[in-house]
C-alpha positions as CSV (number, residue, x, y, z in Angstrom):
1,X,282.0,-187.1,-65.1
2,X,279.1,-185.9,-62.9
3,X,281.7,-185.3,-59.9
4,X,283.2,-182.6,-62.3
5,X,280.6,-181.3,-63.1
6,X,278.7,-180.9,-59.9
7,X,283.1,-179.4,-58.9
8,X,281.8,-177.2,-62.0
9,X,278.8,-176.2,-61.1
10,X,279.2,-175.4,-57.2
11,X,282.8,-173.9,-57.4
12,X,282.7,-170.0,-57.0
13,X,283.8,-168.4,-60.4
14,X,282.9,-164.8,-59.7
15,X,285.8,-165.5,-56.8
16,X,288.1,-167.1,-58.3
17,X,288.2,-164.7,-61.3
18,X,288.1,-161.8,-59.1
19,X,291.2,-162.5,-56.8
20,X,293.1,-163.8,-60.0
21,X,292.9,-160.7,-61.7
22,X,293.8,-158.4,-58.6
23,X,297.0,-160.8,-58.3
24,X,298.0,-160.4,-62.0
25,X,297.7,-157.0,-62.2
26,X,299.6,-156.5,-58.7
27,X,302.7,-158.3,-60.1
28,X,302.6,-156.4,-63.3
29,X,302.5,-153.2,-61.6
30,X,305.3,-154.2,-58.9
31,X,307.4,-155.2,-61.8
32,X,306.9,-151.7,-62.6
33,X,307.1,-150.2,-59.2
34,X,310.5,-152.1,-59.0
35,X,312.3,-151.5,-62.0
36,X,314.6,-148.6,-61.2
37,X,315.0,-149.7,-57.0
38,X,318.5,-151.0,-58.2
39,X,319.6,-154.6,-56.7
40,X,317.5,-155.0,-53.6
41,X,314.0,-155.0,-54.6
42,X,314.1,-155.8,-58.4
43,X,313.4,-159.4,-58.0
44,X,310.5,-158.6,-55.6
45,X,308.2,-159.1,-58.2
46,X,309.5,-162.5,-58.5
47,X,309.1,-163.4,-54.8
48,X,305.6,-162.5,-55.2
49,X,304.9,-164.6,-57.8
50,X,306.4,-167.5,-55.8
51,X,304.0,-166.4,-52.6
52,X,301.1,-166.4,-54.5
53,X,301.8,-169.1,-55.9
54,X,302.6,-170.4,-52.0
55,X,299.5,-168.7,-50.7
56,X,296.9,-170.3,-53.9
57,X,298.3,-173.8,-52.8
58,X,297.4,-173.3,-49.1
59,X,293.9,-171.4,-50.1
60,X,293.4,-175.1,-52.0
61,X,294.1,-176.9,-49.1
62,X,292.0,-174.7,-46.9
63,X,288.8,-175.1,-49.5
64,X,289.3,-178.6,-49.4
65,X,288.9,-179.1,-45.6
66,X,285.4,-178.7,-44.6
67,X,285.4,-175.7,-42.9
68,X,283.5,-176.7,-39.7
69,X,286.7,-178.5,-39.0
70,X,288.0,-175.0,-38.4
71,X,285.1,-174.3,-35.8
72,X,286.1,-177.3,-34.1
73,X,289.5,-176.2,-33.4
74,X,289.1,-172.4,-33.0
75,X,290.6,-171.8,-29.9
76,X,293.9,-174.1,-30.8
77,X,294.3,-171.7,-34.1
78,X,293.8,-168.2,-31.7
79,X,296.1,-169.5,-29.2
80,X,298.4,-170.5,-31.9
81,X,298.4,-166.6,-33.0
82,X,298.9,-165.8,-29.4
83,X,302.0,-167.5,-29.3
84,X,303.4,-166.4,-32.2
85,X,302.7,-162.5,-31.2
86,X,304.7,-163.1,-27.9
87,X,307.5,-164.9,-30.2
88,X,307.9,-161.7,-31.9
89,X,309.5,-160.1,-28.8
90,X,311.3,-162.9,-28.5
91,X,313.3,-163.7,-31.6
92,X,311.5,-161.1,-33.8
93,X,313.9,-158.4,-35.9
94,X,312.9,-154.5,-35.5
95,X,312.9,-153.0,-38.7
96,X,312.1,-148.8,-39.0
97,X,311.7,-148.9,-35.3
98,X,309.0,-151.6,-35.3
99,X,309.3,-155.6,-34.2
100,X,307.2,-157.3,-36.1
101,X,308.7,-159.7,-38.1
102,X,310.4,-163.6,-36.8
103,X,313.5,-164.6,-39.5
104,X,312.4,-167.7,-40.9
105,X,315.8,-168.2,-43.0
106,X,315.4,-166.1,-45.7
107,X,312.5,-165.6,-45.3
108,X,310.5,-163.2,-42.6
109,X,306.8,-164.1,-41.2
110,X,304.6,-160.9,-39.6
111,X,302.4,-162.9,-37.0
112,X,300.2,-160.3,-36.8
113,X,298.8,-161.1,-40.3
114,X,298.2,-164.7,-39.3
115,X,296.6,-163.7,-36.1
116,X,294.2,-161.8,-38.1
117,X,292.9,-164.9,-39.3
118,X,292.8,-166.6,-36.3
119,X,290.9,-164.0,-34.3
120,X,288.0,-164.2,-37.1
121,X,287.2,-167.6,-36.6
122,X,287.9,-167.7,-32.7
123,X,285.6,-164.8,-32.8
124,X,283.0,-166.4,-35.1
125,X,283.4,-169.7,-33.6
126,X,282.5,-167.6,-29.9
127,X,279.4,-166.2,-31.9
128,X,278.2,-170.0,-33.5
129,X,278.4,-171.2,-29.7
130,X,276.3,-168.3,-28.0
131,X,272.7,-169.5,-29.8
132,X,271.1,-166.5,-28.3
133,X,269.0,-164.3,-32.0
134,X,267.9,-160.9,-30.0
135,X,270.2,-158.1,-29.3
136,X,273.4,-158.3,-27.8
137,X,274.1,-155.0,-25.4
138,X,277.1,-153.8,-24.2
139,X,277.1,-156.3,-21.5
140,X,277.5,-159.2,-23.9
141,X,280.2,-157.6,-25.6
142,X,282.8,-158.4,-22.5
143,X,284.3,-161.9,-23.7
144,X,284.3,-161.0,-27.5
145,X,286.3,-157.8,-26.3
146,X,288.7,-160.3,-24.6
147,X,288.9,-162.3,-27.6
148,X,289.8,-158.8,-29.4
149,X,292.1,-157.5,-26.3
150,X,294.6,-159.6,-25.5
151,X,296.0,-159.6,-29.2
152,X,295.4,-156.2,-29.4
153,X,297.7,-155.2,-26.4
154,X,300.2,-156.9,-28.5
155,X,300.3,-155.8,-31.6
156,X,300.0,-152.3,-30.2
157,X,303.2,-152.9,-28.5
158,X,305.0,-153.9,-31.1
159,X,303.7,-150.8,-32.5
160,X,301.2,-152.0,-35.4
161,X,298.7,-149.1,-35.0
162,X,297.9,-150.2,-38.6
163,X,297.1,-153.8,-37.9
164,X,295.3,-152.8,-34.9
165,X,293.0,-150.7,-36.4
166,X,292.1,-153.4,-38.9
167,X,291.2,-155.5,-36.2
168,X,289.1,-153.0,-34.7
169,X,287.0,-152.3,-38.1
170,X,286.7,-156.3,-38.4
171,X,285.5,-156.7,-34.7
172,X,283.3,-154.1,-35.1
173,X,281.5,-155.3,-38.5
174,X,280.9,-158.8,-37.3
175,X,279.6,-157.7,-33.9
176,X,277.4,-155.0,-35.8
177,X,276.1,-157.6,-38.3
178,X,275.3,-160.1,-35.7
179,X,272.4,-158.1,-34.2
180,X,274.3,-155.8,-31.5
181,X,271.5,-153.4,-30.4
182,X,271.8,-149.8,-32.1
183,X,272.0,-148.0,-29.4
184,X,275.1,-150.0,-27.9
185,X,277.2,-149.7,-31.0
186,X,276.2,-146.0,-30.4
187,X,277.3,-146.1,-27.0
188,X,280.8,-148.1,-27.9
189,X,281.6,-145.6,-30.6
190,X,281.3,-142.7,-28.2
191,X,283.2,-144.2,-26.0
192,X,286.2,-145.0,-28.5
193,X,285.8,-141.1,-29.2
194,X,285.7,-140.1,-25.7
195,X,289.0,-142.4,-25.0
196,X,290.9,-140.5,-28.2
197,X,292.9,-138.3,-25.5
198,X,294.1,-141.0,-23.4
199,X,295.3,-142.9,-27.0
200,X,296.8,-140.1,-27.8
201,X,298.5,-139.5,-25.0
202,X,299.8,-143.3,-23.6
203,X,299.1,-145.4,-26.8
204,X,301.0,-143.9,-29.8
205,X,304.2,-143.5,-30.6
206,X,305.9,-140.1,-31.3
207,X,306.6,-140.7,-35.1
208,X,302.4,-141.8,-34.8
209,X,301.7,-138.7,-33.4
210,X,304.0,-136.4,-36.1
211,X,301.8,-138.8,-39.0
212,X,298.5,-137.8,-37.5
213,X,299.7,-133.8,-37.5
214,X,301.0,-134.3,-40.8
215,X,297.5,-135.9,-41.9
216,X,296.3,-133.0,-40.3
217,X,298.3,-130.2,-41.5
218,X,299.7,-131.5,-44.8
219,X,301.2,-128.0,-45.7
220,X,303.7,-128.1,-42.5
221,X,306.5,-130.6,-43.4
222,X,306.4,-131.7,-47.1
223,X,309.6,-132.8,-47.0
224,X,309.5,-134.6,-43.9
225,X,306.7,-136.3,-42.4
226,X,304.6,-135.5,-45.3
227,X,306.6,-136.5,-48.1
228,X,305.1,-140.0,-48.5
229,X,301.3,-138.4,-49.0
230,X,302.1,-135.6,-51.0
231,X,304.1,-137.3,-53.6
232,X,301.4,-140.0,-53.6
233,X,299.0,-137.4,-54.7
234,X,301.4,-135.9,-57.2
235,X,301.6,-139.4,-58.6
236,X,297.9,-140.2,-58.8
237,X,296.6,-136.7,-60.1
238,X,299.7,-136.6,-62.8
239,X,298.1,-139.4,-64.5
240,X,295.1,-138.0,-65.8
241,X,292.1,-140.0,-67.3
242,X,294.4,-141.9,-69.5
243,X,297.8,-142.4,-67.7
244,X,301.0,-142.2,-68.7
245,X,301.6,-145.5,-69.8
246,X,303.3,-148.3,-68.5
247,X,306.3,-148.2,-67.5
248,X,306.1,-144.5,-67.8
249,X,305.2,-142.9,-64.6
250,X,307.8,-140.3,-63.8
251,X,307.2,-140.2,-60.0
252,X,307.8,-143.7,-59.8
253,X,310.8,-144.0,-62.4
254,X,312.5,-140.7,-60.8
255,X,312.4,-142.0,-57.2
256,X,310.1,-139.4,-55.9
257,X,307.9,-142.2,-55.0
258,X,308.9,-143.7,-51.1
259,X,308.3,-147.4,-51.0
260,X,306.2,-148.1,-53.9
261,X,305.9,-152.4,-53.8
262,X,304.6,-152.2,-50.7
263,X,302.8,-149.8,-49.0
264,X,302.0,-147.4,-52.0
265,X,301.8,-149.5,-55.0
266,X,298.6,-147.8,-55.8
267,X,300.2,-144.5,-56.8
268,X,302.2,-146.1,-59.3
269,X,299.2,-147.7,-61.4
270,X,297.1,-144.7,-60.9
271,X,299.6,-142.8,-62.4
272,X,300.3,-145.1,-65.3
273,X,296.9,-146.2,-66.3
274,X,295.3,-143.3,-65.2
275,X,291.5,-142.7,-64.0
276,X,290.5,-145.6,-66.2
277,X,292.6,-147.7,-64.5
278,X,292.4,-146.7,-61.0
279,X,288.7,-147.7,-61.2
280,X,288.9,-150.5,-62.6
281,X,291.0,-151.7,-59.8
282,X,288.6,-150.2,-57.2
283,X,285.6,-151.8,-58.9
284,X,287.7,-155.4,-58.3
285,X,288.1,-154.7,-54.7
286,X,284.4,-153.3,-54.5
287,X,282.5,-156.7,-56.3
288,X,285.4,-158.9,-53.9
289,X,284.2,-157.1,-50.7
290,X,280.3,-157.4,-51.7
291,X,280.6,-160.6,-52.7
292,X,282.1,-162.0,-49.7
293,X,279.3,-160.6,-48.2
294,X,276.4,-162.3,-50.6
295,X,278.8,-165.5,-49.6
296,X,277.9,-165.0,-46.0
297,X,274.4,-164.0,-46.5
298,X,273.9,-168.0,-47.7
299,X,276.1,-169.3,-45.3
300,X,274.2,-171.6,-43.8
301,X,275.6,-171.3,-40.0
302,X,277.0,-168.8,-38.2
303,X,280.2,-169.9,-38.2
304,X,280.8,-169.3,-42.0
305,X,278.2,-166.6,-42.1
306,X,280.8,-164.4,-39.3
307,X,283.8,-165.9,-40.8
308,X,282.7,-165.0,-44.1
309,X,281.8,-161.0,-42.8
310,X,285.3,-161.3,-40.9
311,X,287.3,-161.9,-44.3
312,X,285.1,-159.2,-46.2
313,X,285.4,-156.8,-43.8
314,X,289.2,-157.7,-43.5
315,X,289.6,-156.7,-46.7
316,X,287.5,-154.0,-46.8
317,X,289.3,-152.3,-44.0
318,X,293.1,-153.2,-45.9
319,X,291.9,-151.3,-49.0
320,X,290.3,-148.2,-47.5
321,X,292.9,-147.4,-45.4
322,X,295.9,-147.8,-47.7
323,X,293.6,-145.9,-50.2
324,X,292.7,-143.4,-48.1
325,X,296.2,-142.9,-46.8
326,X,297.7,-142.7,-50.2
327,X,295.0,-140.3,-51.4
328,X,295.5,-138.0,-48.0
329,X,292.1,-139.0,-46.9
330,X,293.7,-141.2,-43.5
331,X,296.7,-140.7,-42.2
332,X,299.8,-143.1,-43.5
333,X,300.2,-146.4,-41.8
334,X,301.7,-149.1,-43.0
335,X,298.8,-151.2,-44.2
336,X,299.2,-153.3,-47.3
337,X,296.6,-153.2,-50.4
338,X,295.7,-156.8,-50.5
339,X,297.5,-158.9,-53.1
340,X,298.5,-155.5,-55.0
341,X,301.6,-154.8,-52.5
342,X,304.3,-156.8,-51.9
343,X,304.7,-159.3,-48.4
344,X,304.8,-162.7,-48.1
345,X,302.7,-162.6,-44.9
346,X,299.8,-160.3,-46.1
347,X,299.4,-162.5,-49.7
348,X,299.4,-165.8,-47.3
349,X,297.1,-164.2,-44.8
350,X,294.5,-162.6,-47.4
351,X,294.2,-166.4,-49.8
352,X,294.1,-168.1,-47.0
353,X,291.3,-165.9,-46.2
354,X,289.6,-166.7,-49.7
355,X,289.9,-170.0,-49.4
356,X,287.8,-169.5,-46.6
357,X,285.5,-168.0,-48.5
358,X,285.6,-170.8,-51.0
359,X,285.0,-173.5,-48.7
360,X,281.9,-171.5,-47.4
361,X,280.8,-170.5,-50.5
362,X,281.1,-174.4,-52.2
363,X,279.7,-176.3,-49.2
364,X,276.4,-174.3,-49.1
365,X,275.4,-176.6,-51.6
366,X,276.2,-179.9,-49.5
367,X,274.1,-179.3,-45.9
């Protein structure tokens, strides 16, 4: 009795309840998103029940392993996401002009979700190593940046501009929040700036170059490279404050709507549940964010406390951008809303990255 209660009392509810209901109310919105795609895609709301259901087992088994077992074996996990990055040239499948995916059966894995993950807690297990508390200048930024490179160079190659600029945002948040002097975060954003010709130019892809003009001059080719956004737009300001009700949403059900269970799911509840229900869903991701962040604040090493910042900001980044791109504030990339759009990988990647979050949040109590 007083081991379940003490299970009781330290277990993170606010979490748990939080993540539940962004997962129910993603399948009940893909069953709507997928309901006139015909044969293909109507059982995908099926398959994500069954990888949630995959992905809540394996967030289990990562709360129940004391997380500084994960510290201890930090370099194995990034070197494991190394290799399965290279594999992807080897034996991966190109879909839409992209290789990113390895065939596992039916099934397909995206290694660069995974290696997400593992970069986090290589990267935080660099940080609980270095002991130094003052200021880190650009100096001591070199081997974190290798940490960061090396996977970068190949997911950009894949091309995953998407997944890279996730990474980015999440390197940059923990090496902010773990006292990196003002003036050389400064410094490094200018210098990201200053580099944006040379991306342009050698780094991105032709169709990433017509997204970006399209971002930029959404009036040129509506029914080309601009298609996606604009109907997205149509789709969210058609539902008004109210919506249009469930199962209802004419952009969706008339197959204006391109790719709606995965990378614009957003759209379809927005325009079916209207203002109302659009911020409900952002206050969700909002209180998940902030308090993955209050989880790191009582971390009680800085291992969990830049693991925990790493998963917040992870899934900070996931939702801004795909909101931003589907409200024609960013440009499109294909970045998933976590555990609102459908793929295996990203629902596996983001509870496992709870479960980290539950394991730090749980063991504070037993230090």
């Amino acid at each position: 009795m007083a081991l379940g209660r003490r299970f009781r009392d330290q277990f993170d509810w606010p979490l748990f309840v939080t993540v539940v209901a962004i997962g129910v109310i993603g399948v009940v919105n893909l069953y709507s998103a997928v309901s006139i795609a015909g044969p293909r895609y109507e059982d995908s709301y099926i398959q994500q029940i069954y990888w949630l259901t995959l992905g809540a087992a394996t967030a289990v088994l990562v709360t129940a392993i004391d997380y500084r077992h994960f510290e201890r074996h930090g370099w194995e996990a990034y070197a494991v996401g190394v290799v399965l990055l290279v594999l992807v040239f080897l034996l991966g499948r190109e879909v839409r002009g992209s290789q990113r995916w390895i065939p596992i059966g039916p099934f397909s894995l995206q290694p660069s979700e995974l290696m997400k993950l593992c970069f986090i807690i290589a990267l935080a297990k660099y940080l609980h190593d270095d002991p130094r508390t003052e200021g880190r200048t650009l100096k001591d930024l070199i081997i974190p940046g290798l940490i960061l490179a090396l996977p970068l160079v190949l997911i950009l190659n894949q091309p995953d501009l998407g997944t890279a600029l996730v990474m980015v945002f999440v390197f940059g948040s923990i090496m902010f929040l773990t006292h990196l002097k003002t003036r050389s975060f400064v410094t490094l954003l200018l210098t990201l700036v200053a580099s944006a010709p040379l991306t342009w130019e050698y780094l991105l892809k032709e169709y990433q170059r017509e997204r970006l003009l399209s971002f930029l001059r959404p009036a040129k080719d509506l029914l080309d490279t601009g298609w996606h956004a604009h109907q997205a737009k149509v789709a969210i300001g058609s539902g008004g404050f109210w919506g249009k009700g469930y199962l209802q949403g004419t952009q969706n059900q008339l197959r204006f709507l391109p790719d709606p269970h995965t990378d614009f799911p957003f759209p379809v509840w927005a325009e079916e549940q209207g203002f109302i229900g659009a911020v409900i869903l952002l206050f969700l991701y909002m209180f998940l964010v902030l308090w993955g962040l209050q989880i790191a604040s009582k971390a009680k090493d800085r291992f969990g406390a830049v693991v925990a910042v790493g998963v917040s900001a992870l899934i900070f980044a996931h939702s801004v951008i795909n909101l931003g791109m589907v409200c024609g504030l960013l440009p499109v990339v294909g970045i998933t809303l976590p555990l609102f759009s459908y793929g295996g990988s990203s629902v596996l990647t983001i509870l496992i990255g709870i479960g980290l979050l539950m394991n730090i949040s749980m063991r504070r109590f037993r230090f």
